[in-house]
LONULUM-103202 format. One record per residue (C-alpha): residue number from 1; x, y, z. Coordinates in Angstrom, 3 decimals, always signed. Each point is the difference from the previous one (the first is absolute). Layout:
BEGIN
(pt NUM; (X; Y; Z))
...
END
This chain:
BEGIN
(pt 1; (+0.000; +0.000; +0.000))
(pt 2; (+1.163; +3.316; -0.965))
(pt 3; (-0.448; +2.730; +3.035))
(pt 4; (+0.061; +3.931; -0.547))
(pt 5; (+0.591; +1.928; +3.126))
(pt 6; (-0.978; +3.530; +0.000))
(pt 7; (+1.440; +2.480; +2.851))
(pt 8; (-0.229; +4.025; -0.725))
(pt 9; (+2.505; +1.366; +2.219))
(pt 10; (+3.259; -1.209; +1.930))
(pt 11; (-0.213; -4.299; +0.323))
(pt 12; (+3.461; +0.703; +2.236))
(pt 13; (-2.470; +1.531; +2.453))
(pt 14; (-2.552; -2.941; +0.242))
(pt 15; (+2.125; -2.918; +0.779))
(pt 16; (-3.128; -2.136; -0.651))
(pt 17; (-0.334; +0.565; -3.473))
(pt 18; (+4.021; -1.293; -0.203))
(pt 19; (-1.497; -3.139; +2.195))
(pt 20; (-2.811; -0.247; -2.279))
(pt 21; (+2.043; +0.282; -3.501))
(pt 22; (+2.822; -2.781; +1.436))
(pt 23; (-2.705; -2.148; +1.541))
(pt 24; (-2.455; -0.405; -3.895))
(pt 25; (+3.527; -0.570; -1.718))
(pt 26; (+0.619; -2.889; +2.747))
(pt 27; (-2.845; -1.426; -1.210))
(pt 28; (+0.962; -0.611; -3.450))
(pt 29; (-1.778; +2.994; -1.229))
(pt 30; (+1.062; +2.334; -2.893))
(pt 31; (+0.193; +2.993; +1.845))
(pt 32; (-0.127; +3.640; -1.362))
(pt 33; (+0.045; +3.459; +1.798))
(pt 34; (-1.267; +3.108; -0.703))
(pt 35; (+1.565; +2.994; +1.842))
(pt 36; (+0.504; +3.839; -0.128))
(pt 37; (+3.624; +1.504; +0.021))
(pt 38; (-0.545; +0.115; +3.966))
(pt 39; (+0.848; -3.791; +0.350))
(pt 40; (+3.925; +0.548; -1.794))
(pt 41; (+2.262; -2.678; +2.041))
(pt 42; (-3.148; -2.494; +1.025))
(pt 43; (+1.994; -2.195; -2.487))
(pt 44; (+2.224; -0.757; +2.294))
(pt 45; (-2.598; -1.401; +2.313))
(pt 46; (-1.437; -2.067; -2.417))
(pt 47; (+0.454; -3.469; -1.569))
(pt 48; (+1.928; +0.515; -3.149))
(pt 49; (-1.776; -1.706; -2.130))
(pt 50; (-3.251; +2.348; +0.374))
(pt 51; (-0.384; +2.592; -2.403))
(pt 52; (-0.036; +3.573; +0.723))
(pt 53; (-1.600; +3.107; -2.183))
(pt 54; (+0.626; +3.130; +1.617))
(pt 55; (-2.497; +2.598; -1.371))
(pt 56; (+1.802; +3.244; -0.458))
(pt 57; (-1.891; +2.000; +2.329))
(pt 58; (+0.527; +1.054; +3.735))
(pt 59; (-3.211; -0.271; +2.026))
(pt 60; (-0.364; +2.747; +2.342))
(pt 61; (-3.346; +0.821; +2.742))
(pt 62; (+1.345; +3.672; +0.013))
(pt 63; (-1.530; +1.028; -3.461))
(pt 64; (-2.607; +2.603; +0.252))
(pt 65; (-3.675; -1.426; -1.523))
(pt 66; (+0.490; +1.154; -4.177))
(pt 67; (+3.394; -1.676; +0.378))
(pt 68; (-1.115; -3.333; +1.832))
(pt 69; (-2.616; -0.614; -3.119))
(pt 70; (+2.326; +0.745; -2.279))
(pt 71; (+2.439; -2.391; +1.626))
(pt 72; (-2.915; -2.534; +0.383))
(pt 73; (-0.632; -0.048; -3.398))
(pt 74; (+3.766; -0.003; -1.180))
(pt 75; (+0.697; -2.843; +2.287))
(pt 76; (-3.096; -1.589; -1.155))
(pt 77; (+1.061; -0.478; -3.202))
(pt 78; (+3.593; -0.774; +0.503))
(pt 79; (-1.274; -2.667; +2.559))
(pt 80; (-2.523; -1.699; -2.434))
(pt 81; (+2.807; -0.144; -2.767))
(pt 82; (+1.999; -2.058; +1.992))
(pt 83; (-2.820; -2.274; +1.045))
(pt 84; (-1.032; -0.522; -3.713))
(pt 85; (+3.360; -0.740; -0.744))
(pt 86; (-0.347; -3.491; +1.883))
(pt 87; (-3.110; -0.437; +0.929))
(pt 88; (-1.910; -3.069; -1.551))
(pt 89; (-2.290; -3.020; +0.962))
(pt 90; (+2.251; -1.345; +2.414))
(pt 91; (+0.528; +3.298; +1.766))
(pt 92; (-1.022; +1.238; +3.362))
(pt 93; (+0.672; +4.176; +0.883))
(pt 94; (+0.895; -0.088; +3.867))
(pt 95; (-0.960; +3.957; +1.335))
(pt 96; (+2.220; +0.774; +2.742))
(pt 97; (-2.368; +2.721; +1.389))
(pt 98; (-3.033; +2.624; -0.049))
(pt 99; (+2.671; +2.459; -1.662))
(pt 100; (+0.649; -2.291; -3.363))
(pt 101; (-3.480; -0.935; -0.626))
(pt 102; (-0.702; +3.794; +0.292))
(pt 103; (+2.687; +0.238; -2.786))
(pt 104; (-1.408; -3.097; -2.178))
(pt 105; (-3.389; +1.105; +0.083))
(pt 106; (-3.146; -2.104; -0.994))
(pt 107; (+1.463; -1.249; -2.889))
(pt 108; (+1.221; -3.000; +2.504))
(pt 109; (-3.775; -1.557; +0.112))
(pt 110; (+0.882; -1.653; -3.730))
(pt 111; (+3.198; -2.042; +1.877))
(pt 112; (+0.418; -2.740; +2.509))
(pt 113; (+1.665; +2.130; +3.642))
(pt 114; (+0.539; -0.104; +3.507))
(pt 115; (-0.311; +3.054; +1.729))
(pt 116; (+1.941; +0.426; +3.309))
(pt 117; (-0.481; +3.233; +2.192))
(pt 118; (+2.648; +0.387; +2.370))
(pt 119; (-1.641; +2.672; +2.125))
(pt 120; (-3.559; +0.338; +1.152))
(pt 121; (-2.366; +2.617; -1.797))
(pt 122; (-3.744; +0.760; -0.360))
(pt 123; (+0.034; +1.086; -3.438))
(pt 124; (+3.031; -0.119; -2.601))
(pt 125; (+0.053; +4.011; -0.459))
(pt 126; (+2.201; +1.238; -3.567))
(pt 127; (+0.416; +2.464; +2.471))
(pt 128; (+1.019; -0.559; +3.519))
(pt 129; (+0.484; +3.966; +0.866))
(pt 130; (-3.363; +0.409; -2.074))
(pt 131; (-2.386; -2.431; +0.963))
(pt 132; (-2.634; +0.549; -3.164))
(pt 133; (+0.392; -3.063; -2.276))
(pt 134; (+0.414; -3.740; +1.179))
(pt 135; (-0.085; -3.262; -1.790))
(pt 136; (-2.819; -2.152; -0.173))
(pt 137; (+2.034; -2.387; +3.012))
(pt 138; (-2.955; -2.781; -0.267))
(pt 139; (-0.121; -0.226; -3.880))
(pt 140; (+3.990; -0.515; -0.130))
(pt 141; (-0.018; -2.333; +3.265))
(pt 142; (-2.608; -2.184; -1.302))
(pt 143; (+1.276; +0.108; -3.608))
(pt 144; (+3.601; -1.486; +1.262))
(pt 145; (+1.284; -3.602; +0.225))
(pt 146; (+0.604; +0.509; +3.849))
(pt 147; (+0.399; +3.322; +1.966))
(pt 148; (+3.024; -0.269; +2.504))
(pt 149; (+0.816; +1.676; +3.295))
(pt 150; (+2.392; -0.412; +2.819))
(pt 151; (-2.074; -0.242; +2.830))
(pt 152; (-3.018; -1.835; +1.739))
(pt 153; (-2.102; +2.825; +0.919))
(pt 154; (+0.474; +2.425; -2.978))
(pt 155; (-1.422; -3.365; -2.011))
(pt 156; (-2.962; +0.314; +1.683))
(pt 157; (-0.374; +3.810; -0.200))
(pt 158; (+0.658; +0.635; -3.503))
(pt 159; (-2.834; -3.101; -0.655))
(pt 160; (-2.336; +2.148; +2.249))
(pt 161; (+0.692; +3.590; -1.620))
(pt 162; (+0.326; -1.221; -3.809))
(pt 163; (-3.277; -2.808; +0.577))
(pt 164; (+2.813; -2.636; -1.782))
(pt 165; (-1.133; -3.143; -1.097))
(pt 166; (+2.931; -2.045; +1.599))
(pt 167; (+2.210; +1.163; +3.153))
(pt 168; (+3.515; +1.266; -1.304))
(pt 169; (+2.530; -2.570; +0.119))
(pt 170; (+2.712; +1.070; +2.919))
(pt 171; (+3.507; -0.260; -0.859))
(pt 172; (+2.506; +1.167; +2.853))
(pt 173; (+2.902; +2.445; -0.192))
(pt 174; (+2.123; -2.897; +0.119))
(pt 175; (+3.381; +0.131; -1.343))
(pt 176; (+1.132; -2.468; -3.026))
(pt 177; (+3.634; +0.139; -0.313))
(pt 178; (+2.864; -2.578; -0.067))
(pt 179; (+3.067; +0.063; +2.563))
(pt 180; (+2.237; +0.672; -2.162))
(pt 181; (-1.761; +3.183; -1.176))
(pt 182; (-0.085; +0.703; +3.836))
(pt 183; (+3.656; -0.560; +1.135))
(pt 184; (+1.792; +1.496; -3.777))
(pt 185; (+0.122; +3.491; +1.386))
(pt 186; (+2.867; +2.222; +1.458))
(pt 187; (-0.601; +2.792; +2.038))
(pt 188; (+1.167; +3.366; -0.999))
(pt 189; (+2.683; +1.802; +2.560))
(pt 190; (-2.786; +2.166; +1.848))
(pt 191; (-2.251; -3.146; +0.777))
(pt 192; (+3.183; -1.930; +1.148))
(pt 193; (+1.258; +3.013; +2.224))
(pt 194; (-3.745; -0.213; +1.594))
(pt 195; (-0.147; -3.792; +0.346))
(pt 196; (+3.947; +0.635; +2.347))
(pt 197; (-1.431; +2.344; +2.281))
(pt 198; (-3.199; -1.550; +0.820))
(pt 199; (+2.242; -3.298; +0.568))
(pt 200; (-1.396; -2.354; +1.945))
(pt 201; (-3.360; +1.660; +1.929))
(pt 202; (-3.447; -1.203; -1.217))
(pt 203; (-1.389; +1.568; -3.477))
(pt 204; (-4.089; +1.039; +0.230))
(pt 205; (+0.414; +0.688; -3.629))
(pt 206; (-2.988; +1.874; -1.715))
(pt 207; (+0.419; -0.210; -3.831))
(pt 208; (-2.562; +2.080; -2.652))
(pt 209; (-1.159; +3.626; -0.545))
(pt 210; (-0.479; +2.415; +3.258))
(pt 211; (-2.672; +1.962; -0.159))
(pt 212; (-3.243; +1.014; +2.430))
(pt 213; (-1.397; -3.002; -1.061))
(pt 214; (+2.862; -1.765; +1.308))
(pt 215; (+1.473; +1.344; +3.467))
(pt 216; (+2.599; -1.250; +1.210))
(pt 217; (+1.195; +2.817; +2.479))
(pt 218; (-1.367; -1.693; +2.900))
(pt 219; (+1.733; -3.259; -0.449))
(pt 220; (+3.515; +2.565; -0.473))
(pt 221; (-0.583; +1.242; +3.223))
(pt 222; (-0.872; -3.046; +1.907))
(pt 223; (+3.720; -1.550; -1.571))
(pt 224; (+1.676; +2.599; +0.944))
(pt 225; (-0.459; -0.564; +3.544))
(pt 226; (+1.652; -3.713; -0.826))
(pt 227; (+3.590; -0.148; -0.373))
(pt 228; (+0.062; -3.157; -1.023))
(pt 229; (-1.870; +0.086; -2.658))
(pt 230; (+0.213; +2.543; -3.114))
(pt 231; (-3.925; +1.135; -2.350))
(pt 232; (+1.396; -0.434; -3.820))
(pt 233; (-1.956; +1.583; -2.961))
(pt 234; (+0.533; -1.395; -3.563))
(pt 235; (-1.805; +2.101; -2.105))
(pt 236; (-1.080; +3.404; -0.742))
(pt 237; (-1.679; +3.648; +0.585))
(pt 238; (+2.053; -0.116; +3.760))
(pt 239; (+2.070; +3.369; -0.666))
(pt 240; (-2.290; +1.719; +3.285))
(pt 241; (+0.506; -3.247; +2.295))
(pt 242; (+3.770; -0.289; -0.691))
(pt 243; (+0.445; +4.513; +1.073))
(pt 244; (-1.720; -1.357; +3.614))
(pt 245; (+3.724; -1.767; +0.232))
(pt 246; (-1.983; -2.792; +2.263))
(pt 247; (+2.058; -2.451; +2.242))
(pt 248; (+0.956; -3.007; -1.261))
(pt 249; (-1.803; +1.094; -3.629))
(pt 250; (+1.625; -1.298; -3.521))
(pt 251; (-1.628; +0.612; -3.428))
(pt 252; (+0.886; -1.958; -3.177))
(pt 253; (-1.165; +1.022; -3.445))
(pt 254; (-2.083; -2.080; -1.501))
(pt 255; (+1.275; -3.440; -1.419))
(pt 256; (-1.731; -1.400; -3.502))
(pt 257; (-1.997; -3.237; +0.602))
(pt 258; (+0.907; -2.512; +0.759))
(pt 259; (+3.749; +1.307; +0.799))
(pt 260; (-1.912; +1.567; +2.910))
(pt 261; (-0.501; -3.331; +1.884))
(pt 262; (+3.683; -0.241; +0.640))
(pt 263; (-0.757; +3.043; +2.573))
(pt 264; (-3.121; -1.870; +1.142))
(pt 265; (+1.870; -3.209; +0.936))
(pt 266; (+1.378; +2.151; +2.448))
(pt 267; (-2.406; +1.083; +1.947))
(pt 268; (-1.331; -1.284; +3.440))
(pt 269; (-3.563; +1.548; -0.180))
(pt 270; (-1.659; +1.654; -2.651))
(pt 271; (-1.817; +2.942; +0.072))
(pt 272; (-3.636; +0.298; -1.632))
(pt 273; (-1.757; +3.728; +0.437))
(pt 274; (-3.158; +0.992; -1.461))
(pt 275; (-2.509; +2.401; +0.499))
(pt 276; (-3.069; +0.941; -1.758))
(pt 277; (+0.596; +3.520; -2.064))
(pt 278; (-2.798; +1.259; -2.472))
(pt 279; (+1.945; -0.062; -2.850))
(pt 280; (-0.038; -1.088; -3.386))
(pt 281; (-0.867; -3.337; +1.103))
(pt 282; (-2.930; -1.215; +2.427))
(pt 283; (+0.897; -0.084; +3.546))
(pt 284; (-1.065; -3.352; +0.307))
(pt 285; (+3.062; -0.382; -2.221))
(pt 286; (+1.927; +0.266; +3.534))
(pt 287; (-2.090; -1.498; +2.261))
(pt 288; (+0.080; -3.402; -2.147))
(pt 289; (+3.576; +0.605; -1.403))
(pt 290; (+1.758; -2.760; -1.823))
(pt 291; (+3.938; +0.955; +0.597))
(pt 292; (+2.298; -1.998; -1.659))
(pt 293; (+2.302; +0.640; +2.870))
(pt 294; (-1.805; -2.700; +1.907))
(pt 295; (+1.101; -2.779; -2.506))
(pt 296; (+3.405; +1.477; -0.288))
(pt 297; (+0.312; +0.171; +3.652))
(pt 298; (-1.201; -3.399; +0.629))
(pt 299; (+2.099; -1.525; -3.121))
(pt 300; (+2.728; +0.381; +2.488))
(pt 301; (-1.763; -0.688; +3.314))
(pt 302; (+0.065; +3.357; +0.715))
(pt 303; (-2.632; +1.127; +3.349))
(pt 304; (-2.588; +2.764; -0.877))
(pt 305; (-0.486; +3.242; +1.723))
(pt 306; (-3.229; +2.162; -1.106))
(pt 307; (-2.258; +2.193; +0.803))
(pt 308; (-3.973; -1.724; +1.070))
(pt 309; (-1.673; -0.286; -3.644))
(pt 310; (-2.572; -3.450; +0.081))
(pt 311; (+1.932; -1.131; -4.355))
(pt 312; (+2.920; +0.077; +2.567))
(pt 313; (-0.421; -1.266; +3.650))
(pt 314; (-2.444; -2.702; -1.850))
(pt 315; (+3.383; -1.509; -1.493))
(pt 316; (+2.376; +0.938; +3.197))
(pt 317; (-3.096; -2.360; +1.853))
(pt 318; (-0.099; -2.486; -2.095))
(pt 319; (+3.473; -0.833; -0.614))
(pt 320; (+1.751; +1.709; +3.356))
(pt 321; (+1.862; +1.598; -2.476))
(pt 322; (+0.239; +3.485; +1.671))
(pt 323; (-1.407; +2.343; +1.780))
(pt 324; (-2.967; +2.859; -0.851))
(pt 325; (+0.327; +2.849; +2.615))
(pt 326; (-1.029; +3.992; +0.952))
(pt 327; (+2.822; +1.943; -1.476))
(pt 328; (+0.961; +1.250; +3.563))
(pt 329; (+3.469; -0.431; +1.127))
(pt 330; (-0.069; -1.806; +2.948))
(pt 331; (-2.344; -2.489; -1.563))
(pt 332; (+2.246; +0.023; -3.181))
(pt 333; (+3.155; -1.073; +2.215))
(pt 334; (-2.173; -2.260; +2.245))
(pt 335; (-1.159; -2.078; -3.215))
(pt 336; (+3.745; -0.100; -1.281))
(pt 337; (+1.162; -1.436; +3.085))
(pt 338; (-2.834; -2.327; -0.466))
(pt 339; (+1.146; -1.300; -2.810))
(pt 340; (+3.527; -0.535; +1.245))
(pt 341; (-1.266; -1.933; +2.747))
(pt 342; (-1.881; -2.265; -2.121))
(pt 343; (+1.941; +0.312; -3.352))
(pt 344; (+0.127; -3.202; -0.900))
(pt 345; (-3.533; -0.556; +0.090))
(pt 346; (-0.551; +3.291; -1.976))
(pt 347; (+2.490; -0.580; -2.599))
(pt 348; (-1.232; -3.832; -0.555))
(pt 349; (-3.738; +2.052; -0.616))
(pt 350; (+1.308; +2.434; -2.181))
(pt 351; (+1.799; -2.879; -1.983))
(pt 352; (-3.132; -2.130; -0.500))
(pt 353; (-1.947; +3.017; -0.845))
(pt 354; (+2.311; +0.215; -3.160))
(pt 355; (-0.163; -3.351; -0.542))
(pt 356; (-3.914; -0.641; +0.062))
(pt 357; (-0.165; +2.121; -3.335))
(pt 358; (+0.526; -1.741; -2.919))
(pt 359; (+0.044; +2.791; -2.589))
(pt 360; (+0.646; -2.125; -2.945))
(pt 361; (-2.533; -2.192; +0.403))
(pt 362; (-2.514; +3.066; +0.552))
(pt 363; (+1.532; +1.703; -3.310))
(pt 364; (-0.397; -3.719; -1.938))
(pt 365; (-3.775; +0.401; +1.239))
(pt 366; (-0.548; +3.018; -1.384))
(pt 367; (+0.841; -0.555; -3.309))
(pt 368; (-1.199; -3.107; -0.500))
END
């Protein structure tokens, strides 16, 4: 079978479309993708033998409204001439997200697709800034082979707001990568002068974007007050953290997936922090978040430290994989000394957590 996978936008900044890509080509599929300029250097994440067509456009959320349709459109066409360049019988179109089907249009009702939304929205707006116009979400749901999404709750709320015929089909933010992808990396001099001086204390690591929807001041402060351990973020947007010059406080920049996991491997707990922000997205979106970090983190057996959302603690329960906690400082540094007390047991929970998901298997599901 021959599989199209359509991302608008950066893949290096969704490691699950990387897991997704490696995983179809595992399966003996043909396997195609379909990216803007954004995604330069995912190649180097990706099974050689897959077949990358970069279209010569950089997708940007910044435009003003005139320029976004006139992007749309562009894109549109660009996209479609890539599709129609292997598309046949034997063809399925894999779309990454709410953005790309935006870009494809309804033009996508005469093929065979999966559509997977990585994020959790109401109503697919061509706008998010100006919420006018929105797809007809039921009529391209219902009119796909399987709608996919990674988590048990949003399944059941996007069947509820879009009236679907079938419940979405939920595929985790599990990673899909080979050791040897994960261990053929060398650090550059700045992360190896950081890795000396934290030396041997405990790493809380926190890896991803910072942002209000994210905080991750409160877990800062509660480390600082622990010599021997040391809060390290891999990632980005930190520039106002890192001027508070914080106790025992390192920042990283971010690390392409999968290279990334050589920093997770690491870690002693990982750090998890949502909140919900009305934003572009829904703020169930939070509440029922579907982190990737928690497979990464448990890949490696890795305890969990979050904030109390239910799409969290309901996993930290169910596996004892971690902890879900008020992001207050003395109950931060009581649940980390939890954990040490019991690690073990914790890092067992967080290991059969990643091990209970069988992604390919769920992927081979989907498309069959």
């Amino acid at each position: 079978m021959k599989i199209i996978v359509v991302r608008v936008a950066s893949i290096l900044s969704y490691p699950p479309t990387i897991s997704l890509i490696n995983a179809l080509k595992d399966l003996g599929n043909e396997v195609i993708v379909c990216t803007t300029l954004d995604s330069k250097g995912c190649e180097n994440s990706i099974d050689t033998a897959v077949k990358i067509e970069y279209i010569p456009i950089l997708y940007s959320k910044n435009n003003n409204l005139i320029n976004r349709i006139f992007l749309l459109n562009r894109l549109k066409r660009k996209l479609w001439q890539c599709l129609n360049n292997y598309y046949d019988d034997n063809t399925i179109i894999w779309i990454e997200d709410d953005i790309s089907i935006k870009h494809l249009g309804y033009k996508i009702l005469r093929y065979k697709y999966i559509l997977r939304f990585d994020e959790l929205n109401e109503r697919i707006y061509y706008s998010a800034k100006i919420k006018l116009f929105h797809m007809n979400e039921k009529k391209l749901c219902d009119s796909a082979i399987n709608v996919v999404c990674p988590e048990y709750n949003r399944a059941h709320i996007m069947k509820a707001w879009w009236n679907l015929k079938k419940i979405p089909i939920v595929l985790p933010n599990k990673p899909y990568s080979s050791s040897d992808l994960i261990l053929k990396y060398e650090f550059d001099d700045e992360t190896k002068k950081i890795l000396e001086m934290i030396g041997k204390r405990k790493i809380v690591l926190y890896q991803g974007m910072v942002s209000d929807e994210r905080p991750i001041e409160p877990f800062i402060r509660a480390i600082s007050k622990m010599n021997d351990y040391v809060f390290l973020v891999m990632g980005w947007n930190y520039d106002d953290l890192r001027k508070k010059n914080y106790n025992n406080c390192y920042f990283l920049n971010r690390i392409a997936p999968p290279y990334h996991l050589n920093i997770t491997s690491k870690a002693y707990i990982g750090v998890i922090s949502y909140r919900p922000v009305r934003g572009s997205n829904s703020v169930l979106n939070t509440i029922y978040c579907a982190p990737n970090k928690v497979f990464e983190y448990g890949a490696f057996g890795v305890p969990m430290l979050s904030n109390d959302l239910p799409g969290l603690r309901v996993l930290f329960d169910k596996y004892n994989s971690g902890i879900a906690t008020e992001l207050e400082e003395d109950l931060i540094i009581s649940s980390i000394k939890k954990i040490e007390e019991n690690y073990d047991s914790f890092s067992d929970g967080a290991l059969n957590l990643y091990k209970n998901v069988d992604i390919k298997e769920i992927i081979k599901r989907i498309i069959s």
